[in-house]
N, CA, C and O of each residue as an XYZ file, in Angstrom:
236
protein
N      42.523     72.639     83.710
C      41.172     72.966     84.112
C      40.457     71.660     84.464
O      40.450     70.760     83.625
N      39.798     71.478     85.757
C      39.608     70.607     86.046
C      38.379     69.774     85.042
O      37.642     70.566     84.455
N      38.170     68.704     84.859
C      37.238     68.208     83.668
C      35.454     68.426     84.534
O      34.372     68.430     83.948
N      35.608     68.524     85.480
C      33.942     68.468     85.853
C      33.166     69.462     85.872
O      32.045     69.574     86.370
N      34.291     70.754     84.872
C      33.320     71.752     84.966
C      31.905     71.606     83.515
O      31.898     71.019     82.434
N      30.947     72.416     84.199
C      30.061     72.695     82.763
C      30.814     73.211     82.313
O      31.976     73.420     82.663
N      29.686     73.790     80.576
C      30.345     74.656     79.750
C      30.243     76.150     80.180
O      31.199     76.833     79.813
N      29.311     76.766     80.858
C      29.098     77.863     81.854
C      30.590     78.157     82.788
O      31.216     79.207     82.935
N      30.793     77.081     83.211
C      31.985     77.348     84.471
C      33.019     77.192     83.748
O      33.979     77.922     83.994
N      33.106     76.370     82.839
C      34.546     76.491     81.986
C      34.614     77.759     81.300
O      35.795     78.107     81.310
N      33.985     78.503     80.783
C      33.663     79.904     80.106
C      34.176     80.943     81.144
O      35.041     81.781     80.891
N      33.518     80.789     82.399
C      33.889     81.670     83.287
C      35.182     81.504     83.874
O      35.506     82.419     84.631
N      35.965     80.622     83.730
C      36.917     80.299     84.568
C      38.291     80.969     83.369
O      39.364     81.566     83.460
N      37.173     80.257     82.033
C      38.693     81.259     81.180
C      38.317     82.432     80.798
O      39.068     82.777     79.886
N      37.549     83.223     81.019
C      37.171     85.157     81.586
C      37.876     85.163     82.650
O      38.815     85.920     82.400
N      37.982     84.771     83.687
C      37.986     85.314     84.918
C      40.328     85.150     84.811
O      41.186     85.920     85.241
N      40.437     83.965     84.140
C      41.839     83.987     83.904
C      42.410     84.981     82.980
O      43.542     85.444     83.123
N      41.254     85.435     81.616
C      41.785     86.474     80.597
C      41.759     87.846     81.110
O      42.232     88.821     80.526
N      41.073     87.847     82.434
C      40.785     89.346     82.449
C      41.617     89.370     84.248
O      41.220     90.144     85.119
N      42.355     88.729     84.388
C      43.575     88.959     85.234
C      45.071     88.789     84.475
O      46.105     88.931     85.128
N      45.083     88.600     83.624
C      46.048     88.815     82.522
C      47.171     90.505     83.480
O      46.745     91.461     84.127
N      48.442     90.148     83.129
C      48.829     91.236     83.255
C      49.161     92.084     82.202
O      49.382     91.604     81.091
N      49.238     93.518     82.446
C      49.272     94.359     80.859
C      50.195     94.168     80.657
O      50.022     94.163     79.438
N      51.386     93.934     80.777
C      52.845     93.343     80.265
C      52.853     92.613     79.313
O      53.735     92.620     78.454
N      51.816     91.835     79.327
C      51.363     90.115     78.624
C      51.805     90.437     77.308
O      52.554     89.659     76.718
N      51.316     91.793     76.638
C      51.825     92.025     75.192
C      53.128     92.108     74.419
O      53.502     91.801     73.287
N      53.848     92.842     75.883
C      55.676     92.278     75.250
C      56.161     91.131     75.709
O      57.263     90.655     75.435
N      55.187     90.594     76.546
C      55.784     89.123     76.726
C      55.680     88.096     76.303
O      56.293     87.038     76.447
N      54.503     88.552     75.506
C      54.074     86.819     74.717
C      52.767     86.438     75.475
O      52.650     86.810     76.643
N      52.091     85.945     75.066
C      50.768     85.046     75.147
C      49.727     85.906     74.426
O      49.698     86.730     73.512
N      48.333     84.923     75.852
C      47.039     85.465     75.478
C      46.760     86.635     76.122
O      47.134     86.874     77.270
N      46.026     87.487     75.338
C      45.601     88.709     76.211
C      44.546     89.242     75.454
O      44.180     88.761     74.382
N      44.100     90.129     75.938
C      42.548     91.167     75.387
C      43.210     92.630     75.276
O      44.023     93.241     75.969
N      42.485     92.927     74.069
C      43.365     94.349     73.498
C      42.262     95.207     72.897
O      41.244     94.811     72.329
N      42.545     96.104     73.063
C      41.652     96.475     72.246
C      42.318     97.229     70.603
O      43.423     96.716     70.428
N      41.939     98.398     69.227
C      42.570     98.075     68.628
C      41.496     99.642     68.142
O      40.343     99.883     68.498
N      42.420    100.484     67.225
C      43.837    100.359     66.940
C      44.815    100.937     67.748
O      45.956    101.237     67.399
N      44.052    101.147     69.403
C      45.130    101.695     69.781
C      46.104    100.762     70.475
O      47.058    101.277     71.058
N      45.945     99.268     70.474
C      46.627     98.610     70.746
C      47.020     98.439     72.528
O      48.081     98.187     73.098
N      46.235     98.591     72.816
C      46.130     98.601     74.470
C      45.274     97.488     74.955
O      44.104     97.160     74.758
N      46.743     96.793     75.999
C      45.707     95.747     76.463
C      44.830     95.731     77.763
O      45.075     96.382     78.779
N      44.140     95.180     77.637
C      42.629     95.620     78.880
C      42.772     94.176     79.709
O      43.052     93.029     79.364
N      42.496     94.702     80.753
C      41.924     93.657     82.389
C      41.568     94.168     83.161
O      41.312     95.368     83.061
N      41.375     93.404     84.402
C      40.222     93.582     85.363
C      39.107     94.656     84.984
O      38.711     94.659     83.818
N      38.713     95.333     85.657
C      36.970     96.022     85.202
C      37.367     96.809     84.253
O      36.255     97.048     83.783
N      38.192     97.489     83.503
C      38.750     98.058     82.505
C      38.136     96.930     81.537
O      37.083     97.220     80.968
N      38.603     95.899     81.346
C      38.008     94.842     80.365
C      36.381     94.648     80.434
O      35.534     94.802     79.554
N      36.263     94.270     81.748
C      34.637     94.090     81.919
C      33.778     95.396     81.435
O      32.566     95.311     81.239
N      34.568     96.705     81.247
C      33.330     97.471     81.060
C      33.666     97.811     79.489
O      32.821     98.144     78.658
N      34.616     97.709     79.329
C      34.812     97.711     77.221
C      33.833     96.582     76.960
O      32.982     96.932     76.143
N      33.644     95.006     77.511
C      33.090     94.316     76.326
C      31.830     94.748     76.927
O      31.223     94.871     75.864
N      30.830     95.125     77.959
C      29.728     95.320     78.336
C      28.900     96.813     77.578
O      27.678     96.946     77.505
N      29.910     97.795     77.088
C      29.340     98.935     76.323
C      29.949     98.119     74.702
O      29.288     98.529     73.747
N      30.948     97.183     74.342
C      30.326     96.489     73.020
C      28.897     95.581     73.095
O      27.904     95.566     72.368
N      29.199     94.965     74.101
C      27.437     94.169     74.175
C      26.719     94.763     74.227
O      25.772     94.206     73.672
N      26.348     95.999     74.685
C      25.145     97.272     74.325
C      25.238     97.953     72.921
O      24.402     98.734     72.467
N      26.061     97.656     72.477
C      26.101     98.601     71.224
C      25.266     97.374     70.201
O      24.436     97.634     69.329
N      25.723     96.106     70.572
C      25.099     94.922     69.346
C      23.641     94.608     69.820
O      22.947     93.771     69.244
N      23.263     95.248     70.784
C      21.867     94.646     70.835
C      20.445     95.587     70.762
O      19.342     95.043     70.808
């Protein structure tokens, strides 16, 4: 990641990499976003709209 990002663009740059993740990612090893307990992993707007109805629920 290049060093001249802010902390804003560095944030977004590792969202925008977690939430192109492929759903495979879970038998393959790494990072990924899941949700739980049903154990399903989430990306593209599938992800964006799970954490956006948790961010409505906490505020």
């Amino acid at each position: 990641m290049p060093e001249k990002l802010n902390d804003t663009e560095r944030d977004a740059a590792r969202y925008r990499w977690l939430k192109s993740r492929d759903l495979d990612t879970i038998r393959s090893g790494g990072v990924f976003a899941g949700l739980t307990p049903e154990n399903v992993v989430l990306n593209g707007d599938d992800l964006d709209r799970r954490i956006d109805a948790e961010m409505s629920k906490a505020s």
